[in-house]
N, CA, C and O of each residue as an XYZ file, in Angstrom:
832
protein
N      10.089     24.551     -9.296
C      11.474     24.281     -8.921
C      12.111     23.371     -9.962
O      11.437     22.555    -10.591
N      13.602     23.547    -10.155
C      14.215     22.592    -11.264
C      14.892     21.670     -9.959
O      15.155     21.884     -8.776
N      15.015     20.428    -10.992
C      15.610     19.374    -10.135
C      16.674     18.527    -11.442
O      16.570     18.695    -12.657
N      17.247     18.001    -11.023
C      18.790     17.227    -11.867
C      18.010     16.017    -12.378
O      17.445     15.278    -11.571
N      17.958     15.783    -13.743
C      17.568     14.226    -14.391
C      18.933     13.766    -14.803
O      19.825     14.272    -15.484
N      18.817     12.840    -14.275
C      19.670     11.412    -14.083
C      19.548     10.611    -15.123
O      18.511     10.961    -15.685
N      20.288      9.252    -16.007
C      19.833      8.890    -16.128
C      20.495      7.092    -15.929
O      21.494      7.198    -15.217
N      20.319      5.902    -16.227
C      20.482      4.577    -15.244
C      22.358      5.018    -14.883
O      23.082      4.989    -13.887
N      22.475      5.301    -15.967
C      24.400      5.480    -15.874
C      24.917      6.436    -14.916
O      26.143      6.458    -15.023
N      24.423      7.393    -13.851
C      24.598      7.680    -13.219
C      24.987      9.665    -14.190
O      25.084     10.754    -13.624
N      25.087      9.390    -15.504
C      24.832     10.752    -16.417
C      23.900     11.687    -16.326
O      22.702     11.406    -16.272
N      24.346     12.849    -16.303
C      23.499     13.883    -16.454
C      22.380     14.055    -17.472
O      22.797     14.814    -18.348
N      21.457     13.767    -17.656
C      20.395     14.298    -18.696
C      19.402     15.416    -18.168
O      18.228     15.266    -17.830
N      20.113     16.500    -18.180
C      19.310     17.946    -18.165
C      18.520     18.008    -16.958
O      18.655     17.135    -16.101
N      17.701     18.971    -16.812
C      16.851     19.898    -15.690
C      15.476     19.575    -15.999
O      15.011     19.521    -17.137
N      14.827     19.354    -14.875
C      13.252     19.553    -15.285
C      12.531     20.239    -13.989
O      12.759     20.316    -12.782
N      11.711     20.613    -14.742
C      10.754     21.577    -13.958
C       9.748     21.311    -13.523
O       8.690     21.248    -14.150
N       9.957     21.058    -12.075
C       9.054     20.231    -11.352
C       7.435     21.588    -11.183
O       7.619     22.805    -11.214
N       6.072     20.958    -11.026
C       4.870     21.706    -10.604
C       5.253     22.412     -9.024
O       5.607     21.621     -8.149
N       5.198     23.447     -8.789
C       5.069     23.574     -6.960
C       3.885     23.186     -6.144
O       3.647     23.014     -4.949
N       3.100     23.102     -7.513
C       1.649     22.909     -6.962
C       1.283     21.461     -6.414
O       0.184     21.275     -5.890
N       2.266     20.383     -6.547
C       2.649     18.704     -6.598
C       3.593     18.527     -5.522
O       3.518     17.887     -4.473
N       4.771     19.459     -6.181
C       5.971     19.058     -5.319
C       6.467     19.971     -4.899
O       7.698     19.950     -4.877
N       5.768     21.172     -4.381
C       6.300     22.185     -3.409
C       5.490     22.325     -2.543
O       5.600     23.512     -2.238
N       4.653     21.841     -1.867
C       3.860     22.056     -0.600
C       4.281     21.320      0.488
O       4.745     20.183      0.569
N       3.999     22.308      1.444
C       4.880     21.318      2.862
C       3.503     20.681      3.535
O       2.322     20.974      3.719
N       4.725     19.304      3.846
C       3.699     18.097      4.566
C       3.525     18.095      5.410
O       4.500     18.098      6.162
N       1.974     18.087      6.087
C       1.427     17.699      6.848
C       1.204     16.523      7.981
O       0.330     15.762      7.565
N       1.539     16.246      8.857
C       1.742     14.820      9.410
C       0.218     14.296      9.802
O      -0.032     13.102      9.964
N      -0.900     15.495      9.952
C      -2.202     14.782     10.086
C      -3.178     14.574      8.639
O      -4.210     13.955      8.379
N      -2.096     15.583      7.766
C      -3.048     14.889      6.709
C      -2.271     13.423      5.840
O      -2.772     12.675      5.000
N      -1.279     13.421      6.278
C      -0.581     12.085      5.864
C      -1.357     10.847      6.475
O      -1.987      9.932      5.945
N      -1.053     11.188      7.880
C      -1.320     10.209      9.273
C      -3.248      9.997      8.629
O      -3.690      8.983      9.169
N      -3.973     10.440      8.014
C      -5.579     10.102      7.514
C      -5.585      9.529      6.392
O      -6.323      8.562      6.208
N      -4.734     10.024      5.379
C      -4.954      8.843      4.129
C      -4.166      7.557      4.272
O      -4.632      6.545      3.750
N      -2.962      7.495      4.960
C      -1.969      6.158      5.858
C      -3.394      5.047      5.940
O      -3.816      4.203      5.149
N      -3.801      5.454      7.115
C      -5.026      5.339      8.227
C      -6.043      4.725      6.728
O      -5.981      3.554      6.352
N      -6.748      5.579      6.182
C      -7.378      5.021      5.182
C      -7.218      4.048      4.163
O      -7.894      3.124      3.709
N      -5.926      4.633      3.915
C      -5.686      3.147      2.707
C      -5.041      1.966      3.469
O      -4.501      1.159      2.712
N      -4.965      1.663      4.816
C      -4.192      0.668      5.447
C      -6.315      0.004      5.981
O      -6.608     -1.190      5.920
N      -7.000      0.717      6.266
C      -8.197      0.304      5.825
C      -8.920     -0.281      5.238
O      -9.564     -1.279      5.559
N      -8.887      0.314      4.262
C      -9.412     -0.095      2.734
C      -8.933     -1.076      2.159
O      -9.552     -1.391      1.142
N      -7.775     -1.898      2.493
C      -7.114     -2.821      2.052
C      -7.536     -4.264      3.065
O      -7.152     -5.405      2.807
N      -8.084     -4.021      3.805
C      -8.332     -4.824      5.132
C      -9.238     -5.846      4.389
O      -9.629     -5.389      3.315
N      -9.644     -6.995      4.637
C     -10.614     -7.875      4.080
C     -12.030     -8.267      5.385
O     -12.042     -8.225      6.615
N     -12.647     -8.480      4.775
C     -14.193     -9.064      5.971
C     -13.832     -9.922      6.410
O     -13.318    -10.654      5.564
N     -13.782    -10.536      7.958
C     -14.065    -11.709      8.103
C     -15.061    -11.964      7.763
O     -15.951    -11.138      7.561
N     -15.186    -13.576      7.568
C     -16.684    -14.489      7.455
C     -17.034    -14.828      9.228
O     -16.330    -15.197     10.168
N     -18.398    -14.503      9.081
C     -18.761    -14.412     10.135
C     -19.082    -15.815     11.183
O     -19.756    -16.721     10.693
N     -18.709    -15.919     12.254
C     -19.438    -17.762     12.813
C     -20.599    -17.259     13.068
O     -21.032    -16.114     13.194
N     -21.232    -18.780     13.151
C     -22.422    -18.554     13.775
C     -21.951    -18.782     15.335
O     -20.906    -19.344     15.663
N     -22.925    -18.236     16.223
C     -22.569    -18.100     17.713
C     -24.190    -19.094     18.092
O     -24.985    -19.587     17.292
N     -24.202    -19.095     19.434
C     -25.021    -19.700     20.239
C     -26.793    -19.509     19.766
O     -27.730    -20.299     19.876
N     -26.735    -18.294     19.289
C     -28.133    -17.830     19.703
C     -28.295    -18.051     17.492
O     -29.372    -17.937     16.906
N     -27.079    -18.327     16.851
C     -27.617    -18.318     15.383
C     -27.629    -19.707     14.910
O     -27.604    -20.054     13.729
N     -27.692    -20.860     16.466
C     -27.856    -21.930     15.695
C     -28.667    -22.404     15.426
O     -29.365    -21.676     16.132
N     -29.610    -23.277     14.845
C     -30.302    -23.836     14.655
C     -31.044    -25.090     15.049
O     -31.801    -25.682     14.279
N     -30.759    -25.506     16.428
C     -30.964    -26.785     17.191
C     -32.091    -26.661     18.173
O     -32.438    -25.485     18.065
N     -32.623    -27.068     18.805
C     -33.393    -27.018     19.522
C     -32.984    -26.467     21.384
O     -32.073    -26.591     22.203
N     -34.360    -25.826     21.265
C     -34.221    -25.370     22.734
C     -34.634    -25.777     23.453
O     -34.752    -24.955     24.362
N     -35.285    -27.368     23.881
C     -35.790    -28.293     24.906
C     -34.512    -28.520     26.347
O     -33.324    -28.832     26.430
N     -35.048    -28.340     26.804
C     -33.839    -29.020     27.958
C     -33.250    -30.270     27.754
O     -33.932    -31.267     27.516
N     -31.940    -30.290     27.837
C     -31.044    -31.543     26.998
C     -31.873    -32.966     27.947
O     -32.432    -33.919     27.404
N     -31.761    -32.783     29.192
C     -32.305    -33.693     30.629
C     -32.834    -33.021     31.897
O     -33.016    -31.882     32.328
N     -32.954    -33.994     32.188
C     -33.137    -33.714     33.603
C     -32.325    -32.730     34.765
O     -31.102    -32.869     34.738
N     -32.766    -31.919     35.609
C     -31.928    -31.260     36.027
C     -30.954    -32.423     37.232
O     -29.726    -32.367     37.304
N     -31.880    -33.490     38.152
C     -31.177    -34.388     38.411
C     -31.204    -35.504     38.260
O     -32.138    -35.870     37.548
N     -30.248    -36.652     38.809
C     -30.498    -37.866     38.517
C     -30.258    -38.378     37.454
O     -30.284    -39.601     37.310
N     -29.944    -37.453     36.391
C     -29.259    -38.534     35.151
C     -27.825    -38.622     34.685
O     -27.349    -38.797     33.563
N     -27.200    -38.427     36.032
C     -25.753    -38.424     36.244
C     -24.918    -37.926     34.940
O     -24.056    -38.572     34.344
N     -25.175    -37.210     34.779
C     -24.664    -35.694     33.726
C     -25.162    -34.324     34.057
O     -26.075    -33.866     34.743
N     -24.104    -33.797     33.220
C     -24.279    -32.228     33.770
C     -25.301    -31.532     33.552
O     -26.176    -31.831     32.740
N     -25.287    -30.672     34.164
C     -27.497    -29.683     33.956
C     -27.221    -28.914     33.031
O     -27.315    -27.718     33.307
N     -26.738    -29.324     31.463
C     -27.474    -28.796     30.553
C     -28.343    -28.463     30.010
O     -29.272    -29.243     29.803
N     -28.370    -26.960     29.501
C     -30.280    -26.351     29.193
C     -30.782    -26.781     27.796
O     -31.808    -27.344     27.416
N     -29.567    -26.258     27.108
C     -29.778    -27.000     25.386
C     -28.561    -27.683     24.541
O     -27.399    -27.787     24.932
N     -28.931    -27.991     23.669
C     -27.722    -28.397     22.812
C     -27.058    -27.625     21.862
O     -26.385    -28.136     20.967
N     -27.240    -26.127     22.037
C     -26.999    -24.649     21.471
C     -25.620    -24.614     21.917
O     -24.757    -24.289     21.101
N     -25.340    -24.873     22.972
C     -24.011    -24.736     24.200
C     -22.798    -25.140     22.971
O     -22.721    -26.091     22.193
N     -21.759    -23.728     23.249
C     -20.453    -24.465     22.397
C     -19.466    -25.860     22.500
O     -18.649    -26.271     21.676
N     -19.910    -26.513     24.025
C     -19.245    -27.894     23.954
C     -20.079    -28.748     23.445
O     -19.711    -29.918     23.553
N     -21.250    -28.543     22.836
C     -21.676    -30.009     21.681
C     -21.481    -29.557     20.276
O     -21.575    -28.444     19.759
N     -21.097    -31.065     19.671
C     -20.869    -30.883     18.280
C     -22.423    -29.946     17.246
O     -23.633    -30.170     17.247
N     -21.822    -29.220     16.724
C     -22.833    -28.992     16.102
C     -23.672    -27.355     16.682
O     -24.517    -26.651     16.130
N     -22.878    -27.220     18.157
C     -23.328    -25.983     18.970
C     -22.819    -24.832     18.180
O     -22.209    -24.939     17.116
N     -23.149    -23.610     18.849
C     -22.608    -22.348     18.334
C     -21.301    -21.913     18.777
O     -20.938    -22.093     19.939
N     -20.543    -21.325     17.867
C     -19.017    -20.856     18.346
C     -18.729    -20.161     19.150
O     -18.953    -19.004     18.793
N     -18.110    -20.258     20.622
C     -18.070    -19.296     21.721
C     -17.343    -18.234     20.997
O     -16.549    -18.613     20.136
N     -17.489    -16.902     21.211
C     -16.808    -15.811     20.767
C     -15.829    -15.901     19.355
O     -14.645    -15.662     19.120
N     -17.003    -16.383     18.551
C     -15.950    -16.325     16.985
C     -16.201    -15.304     15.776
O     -17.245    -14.662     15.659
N     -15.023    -15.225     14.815
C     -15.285    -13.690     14.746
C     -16.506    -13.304     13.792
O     -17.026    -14.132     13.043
N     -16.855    -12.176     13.870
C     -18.165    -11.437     13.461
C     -17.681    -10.458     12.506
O     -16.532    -10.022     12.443
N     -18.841    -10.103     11.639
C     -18.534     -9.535     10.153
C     -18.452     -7.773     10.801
O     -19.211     -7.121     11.518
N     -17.285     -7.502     10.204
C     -17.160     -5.919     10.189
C     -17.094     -5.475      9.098
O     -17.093     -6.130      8.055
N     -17.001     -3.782      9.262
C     -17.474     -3.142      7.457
C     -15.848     -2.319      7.917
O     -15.552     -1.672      8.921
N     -15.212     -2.615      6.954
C     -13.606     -1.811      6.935
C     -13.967     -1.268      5.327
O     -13.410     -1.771      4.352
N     -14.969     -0.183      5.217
C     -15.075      0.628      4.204
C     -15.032      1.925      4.969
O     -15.980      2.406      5.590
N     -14.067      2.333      4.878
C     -13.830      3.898      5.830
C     -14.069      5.120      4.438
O     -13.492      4.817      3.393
N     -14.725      6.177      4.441
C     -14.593      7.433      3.288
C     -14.025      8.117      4.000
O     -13.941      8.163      5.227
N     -13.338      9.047      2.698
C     -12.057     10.310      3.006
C     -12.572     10.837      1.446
O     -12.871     10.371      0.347
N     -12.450     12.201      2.190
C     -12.972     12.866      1.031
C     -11.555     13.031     -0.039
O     -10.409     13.255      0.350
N     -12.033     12.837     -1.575
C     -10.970     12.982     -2.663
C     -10.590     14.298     -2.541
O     -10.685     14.555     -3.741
N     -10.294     15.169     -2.131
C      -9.833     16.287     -1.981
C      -8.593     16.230     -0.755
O      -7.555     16.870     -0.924
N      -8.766     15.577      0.221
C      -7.740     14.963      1.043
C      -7.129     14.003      0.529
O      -5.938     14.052      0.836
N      -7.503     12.742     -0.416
C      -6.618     11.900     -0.477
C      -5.715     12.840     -1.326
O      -4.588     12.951     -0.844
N      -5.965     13.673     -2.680
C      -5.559     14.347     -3.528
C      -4.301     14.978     -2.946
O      -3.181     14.921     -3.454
N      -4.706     15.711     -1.583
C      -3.706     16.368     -0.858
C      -2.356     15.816     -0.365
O      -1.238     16.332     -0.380
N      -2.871     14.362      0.169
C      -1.628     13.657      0.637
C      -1.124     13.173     -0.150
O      -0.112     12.808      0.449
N      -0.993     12.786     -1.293
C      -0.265     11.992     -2.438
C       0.558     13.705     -2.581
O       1.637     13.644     -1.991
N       0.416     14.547     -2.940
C       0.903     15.756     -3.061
C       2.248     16.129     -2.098
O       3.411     16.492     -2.277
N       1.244     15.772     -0.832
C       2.194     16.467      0.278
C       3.767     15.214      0.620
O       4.928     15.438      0.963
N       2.829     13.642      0.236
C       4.081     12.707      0.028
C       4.824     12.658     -0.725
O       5.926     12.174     -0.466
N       4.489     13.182     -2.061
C       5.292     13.598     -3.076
C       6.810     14.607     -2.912
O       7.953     14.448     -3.342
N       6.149     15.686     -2.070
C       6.630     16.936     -1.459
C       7.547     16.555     -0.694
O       8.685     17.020     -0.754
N       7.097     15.452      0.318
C       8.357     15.676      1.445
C       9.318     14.787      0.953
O      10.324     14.615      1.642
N       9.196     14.161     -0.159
C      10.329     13.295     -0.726
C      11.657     14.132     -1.511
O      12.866     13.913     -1.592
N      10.485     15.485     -2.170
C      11.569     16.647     -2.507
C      12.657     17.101     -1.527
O      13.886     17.120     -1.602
N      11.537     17.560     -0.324
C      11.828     18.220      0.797
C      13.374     17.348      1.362
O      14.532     17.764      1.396
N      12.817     16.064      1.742
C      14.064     15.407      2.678
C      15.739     15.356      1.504
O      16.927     15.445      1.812
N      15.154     15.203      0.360
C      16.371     15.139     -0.717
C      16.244     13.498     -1.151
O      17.030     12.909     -1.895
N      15.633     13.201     -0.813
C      15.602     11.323     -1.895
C      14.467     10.854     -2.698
O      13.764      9.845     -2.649
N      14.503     12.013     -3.541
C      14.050     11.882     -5.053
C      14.936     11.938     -5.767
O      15.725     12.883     -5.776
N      15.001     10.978     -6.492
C      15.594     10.943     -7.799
C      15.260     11.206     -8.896
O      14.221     10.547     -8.872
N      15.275     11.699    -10.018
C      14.231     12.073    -11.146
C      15.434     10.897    -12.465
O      16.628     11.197    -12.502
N      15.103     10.111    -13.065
C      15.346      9.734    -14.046
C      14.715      9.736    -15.174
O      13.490      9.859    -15.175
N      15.574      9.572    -16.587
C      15.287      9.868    -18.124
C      14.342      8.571    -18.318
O      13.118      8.444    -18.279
N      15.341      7.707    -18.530
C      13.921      6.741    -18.668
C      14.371      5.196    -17.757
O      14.968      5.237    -16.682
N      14.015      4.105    -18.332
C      13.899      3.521    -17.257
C      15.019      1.951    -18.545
O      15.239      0.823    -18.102
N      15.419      2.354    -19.825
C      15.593      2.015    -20.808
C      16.863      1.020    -20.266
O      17.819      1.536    -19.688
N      16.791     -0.557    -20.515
C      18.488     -1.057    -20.202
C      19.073     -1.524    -21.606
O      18.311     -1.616    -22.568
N      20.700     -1.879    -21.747
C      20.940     -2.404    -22.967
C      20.763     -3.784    -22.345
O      20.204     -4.462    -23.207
N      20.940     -4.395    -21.438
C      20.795     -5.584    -21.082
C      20.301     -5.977    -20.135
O      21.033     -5.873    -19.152
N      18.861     -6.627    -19.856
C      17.739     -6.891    -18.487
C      18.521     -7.634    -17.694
O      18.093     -8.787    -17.754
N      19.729     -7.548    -16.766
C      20.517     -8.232    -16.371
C      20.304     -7.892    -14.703
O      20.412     -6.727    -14.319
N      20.076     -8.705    -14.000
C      20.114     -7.945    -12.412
C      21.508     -7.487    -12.034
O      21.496     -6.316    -11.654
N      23.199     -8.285    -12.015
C      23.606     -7.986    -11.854
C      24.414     -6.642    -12.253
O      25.167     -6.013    -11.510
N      24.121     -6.378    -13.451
C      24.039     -5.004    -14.865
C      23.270     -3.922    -13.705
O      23.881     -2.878    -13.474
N      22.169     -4.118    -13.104
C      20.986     -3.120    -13.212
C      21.537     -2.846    -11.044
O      21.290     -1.772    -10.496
N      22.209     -3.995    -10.287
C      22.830     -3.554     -9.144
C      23.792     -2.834     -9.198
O      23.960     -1.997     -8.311
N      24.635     -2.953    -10.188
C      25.742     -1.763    -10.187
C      25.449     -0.581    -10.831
O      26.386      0.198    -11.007
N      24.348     -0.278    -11.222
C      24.117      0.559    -11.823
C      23.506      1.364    -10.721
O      23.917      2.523    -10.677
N      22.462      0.962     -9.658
C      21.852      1.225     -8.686
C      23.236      1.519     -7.818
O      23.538      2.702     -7.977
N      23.703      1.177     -7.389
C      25.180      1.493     -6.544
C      25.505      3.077     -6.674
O      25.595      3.851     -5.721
N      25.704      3.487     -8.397
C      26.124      4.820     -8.701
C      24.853      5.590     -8.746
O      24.917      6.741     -9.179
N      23.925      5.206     -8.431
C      22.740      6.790     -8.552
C      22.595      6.888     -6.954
O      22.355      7.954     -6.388
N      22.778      5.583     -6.244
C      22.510      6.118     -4.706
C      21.512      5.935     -4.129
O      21.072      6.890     -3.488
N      20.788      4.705     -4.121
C      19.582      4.412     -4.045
C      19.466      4.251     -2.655
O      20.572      4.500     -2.174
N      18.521      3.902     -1.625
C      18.822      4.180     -0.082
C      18.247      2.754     -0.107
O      17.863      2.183     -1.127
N      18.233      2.220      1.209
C      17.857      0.812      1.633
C      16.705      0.261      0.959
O      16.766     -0.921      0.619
N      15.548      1.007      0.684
C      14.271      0.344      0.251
C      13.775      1.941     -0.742
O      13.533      3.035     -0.232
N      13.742      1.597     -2.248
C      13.427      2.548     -3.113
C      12.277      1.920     -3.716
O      12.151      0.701     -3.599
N      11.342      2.666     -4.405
C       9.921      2.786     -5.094
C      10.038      3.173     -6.431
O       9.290      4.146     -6.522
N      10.615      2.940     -7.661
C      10.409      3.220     -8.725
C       9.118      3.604     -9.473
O       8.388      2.710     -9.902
N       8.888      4.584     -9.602
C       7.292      4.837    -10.240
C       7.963      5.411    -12.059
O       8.866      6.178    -12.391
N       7.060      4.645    -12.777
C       7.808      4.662    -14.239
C       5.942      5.442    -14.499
O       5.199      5.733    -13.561
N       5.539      5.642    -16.241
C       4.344      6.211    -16.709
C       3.584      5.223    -16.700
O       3.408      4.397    -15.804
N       3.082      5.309    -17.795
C       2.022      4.496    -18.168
C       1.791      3.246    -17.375
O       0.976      3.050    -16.474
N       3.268      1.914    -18.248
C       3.993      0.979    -17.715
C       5.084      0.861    -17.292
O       5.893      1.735    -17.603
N       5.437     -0.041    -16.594
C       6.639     -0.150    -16.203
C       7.581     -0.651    -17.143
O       7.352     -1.769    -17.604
N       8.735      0.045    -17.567
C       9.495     -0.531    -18.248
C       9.433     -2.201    -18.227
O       9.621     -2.553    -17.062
N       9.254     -3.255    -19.024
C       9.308     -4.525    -19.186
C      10.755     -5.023    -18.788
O      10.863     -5.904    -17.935
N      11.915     -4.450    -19.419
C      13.120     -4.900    -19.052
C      13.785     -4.576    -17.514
O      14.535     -5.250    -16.808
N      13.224     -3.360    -17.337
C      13.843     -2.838    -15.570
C      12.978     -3.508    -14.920
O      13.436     -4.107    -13.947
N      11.842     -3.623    -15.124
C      10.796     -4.608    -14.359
C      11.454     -6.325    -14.000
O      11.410     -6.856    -12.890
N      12.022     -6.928    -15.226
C      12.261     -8.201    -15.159
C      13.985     -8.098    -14.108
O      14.348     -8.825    -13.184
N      14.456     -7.315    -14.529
C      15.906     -6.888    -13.903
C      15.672     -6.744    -12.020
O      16.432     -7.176    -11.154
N      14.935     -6.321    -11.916
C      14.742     -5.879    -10.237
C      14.012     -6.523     -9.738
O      13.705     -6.263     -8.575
N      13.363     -7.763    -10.492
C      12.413     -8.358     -9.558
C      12.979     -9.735     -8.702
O      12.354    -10.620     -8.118
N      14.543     -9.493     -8.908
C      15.393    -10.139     -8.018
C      15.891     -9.522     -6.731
O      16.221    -10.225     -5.776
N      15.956     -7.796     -6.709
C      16.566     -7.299     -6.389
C      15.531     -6.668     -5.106
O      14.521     -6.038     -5.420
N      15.880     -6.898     -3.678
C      15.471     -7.085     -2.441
C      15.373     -5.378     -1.890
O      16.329     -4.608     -1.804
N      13.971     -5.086     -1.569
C      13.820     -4.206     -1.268
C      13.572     -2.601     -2.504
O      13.358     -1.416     -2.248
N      13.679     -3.084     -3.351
C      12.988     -2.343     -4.751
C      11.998     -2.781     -5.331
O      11.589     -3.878     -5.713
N      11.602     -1.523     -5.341
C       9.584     -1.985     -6.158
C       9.479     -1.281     -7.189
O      10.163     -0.266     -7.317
N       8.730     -1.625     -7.987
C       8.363     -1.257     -9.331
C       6.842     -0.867     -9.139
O       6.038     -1.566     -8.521
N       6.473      0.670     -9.915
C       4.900      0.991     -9.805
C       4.677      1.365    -11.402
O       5.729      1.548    -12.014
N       3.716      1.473    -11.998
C       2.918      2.862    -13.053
C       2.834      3.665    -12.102
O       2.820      3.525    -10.879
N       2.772      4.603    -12.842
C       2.188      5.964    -12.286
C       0.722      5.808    -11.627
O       0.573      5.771    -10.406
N      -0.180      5.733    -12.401
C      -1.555      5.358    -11.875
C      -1.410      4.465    -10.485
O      -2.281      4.622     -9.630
N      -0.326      3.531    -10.241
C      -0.687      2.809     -9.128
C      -0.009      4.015     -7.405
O      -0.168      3.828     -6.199
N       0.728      5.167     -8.202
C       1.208      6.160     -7.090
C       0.554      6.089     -5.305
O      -0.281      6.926     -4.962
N       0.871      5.404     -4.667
C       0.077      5.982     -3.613
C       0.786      6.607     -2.276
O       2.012      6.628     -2.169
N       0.092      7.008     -1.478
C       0.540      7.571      0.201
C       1.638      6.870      0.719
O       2.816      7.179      0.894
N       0.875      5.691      0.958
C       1.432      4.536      1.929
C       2.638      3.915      1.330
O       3.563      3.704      2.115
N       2.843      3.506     -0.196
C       4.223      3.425     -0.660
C       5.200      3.983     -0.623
O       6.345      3.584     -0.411
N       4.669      5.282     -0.900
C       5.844      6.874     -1.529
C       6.633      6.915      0.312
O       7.838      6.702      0.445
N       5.875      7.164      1.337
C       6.079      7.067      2.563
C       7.105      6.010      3.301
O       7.999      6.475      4.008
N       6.975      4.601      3.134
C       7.218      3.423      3.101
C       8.631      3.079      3.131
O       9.342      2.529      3.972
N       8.870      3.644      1.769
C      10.385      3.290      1.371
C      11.354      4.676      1.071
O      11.035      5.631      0.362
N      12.323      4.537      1.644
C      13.586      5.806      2.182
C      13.581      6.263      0.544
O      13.001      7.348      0.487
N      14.017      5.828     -0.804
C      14.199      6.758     -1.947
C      12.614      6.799     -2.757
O      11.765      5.942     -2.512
N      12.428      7.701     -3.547
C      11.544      7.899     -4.370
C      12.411      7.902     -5.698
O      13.445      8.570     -5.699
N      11.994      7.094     -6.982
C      12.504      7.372     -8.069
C      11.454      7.526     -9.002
O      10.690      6.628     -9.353
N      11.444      8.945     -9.474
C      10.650      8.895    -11.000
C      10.989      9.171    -12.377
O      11.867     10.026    -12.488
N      10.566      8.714    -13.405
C      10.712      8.947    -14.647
C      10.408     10.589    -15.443
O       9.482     11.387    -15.292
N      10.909     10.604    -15.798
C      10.244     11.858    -16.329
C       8.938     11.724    -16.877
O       8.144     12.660    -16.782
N       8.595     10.532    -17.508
C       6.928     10.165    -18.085
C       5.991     10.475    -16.381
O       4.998     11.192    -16.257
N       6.636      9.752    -15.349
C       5.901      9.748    -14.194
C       5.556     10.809    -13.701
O       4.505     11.087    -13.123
N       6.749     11.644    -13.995
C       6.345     13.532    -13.162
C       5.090     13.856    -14.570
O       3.945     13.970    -14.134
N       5.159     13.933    -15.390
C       3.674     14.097    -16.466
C       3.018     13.466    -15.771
O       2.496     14.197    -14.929
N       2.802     12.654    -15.683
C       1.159     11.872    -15.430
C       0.786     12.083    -14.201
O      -0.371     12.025    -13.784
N       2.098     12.421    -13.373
C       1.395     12.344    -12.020
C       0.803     14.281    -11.859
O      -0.095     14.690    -11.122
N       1.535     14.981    -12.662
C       1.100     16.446    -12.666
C      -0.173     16.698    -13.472
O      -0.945     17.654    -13.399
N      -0.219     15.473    -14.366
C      -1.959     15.256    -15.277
C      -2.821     14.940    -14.237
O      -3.847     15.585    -14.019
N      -2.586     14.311    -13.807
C      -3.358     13.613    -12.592
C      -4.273     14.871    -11.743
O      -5.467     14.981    -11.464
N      -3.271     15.586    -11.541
C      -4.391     16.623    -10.414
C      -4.466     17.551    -11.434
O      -5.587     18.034    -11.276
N      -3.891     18.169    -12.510
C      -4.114     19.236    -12.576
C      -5.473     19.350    -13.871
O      -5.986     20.398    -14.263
N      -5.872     17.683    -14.415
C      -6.901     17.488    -15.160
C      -8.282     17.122    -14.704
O      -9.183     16.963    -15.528
């Protein structure tokens, strides 16, 4: 499919010819809804684990007497109300390493790609080039291409240095490489914008 390149000035710079094999497949909501699910996973960190009652290290003698020593009938000093006891219900180490096979994640970056075609808020731009790294320069410029509440810029390699320094004032726009492309971003935020370097790399990407 051809799609309109844009470029910051709101100018026409020519047609490009998007892969169908990238950006013509229709999306899936359960194969979206599994790599979501996965990479909202995979990002998760371990707790450090407490020690609890039974991992402390104190002795298991009976603290006293059961009567007559006008205190309570404690069994040991393991119990979470003494200093030094084990932590009543504190948290315990989990494994948030979930697998998805690369052939599915492959799919959903595709199919998120796709429905960004599909809904109409892709933008395809020339390059990402300013005459002046200016935020207020680079908001009015954003005004005339039509950017929606929260946009994702994905540039090639790197991110332009100057559009990078320009938007990192600017609330609710993100800056990616290509390589950093994922599910959960492309999804995330209402516009998609790519470079023309970005549609290469991201069509290198699967089809190498």
């Amino acid at each position: 499919m051809k799609i309109q390149v844009q470029t910051l000035d709101a100018a026409e710079a020519g047609d490009l010819e998007l892969n169908d094999a990238v950006f013509g497949i229709e999306p899936r909501a359960d194969i979206l809804h599994r790599v979501v699910t996965w990479q909202l996973e995979k990002r998760r960190g371990t707790a450090r684990g407490a020690r609890e009652r039974s991992d402390v290290a104190r002795t298991g003698k009976k603290f006293g007497r059961q009567k007559g020593g006008g205190t309570a009938r404690h069994g040991d000093r393991r119990a979470p109300i003494f200093i030094g006891g084990g932590k009543a219900h504190g948290p315990r180490v989990r494994d948030f390493n979930p697998s998805l096979n690369k052939k599915v994640r492959a799919l959903g970056l595709k199919m998120a790609l796709s429905s960004k075609v599909k809904d109409g808020t892709l933008i395809i731009l020339d390059t990402l080039e300013l005459k002046d790294a200016k935020t207020k320069a680079l908001i009015a410029q954003i005004a005339k291409l039509g950017f929606g509440n929260t946009t994702l810029v994905i540039d090639g390699d790197e991110v332009n240095a100057g559009f990078a320094l320009a938007s990192s004032n600017i609330p609710k726009v993100n800056v990616l490489p290509a390589v950093g492309a994922n599910v959960y971003d492309i999804l995330k935020h209402e516009t998609l914008v790519l470079t023309r370097a970005a549609v290469e790399k991201l069509e290198a990407r699967f089809n190498g």
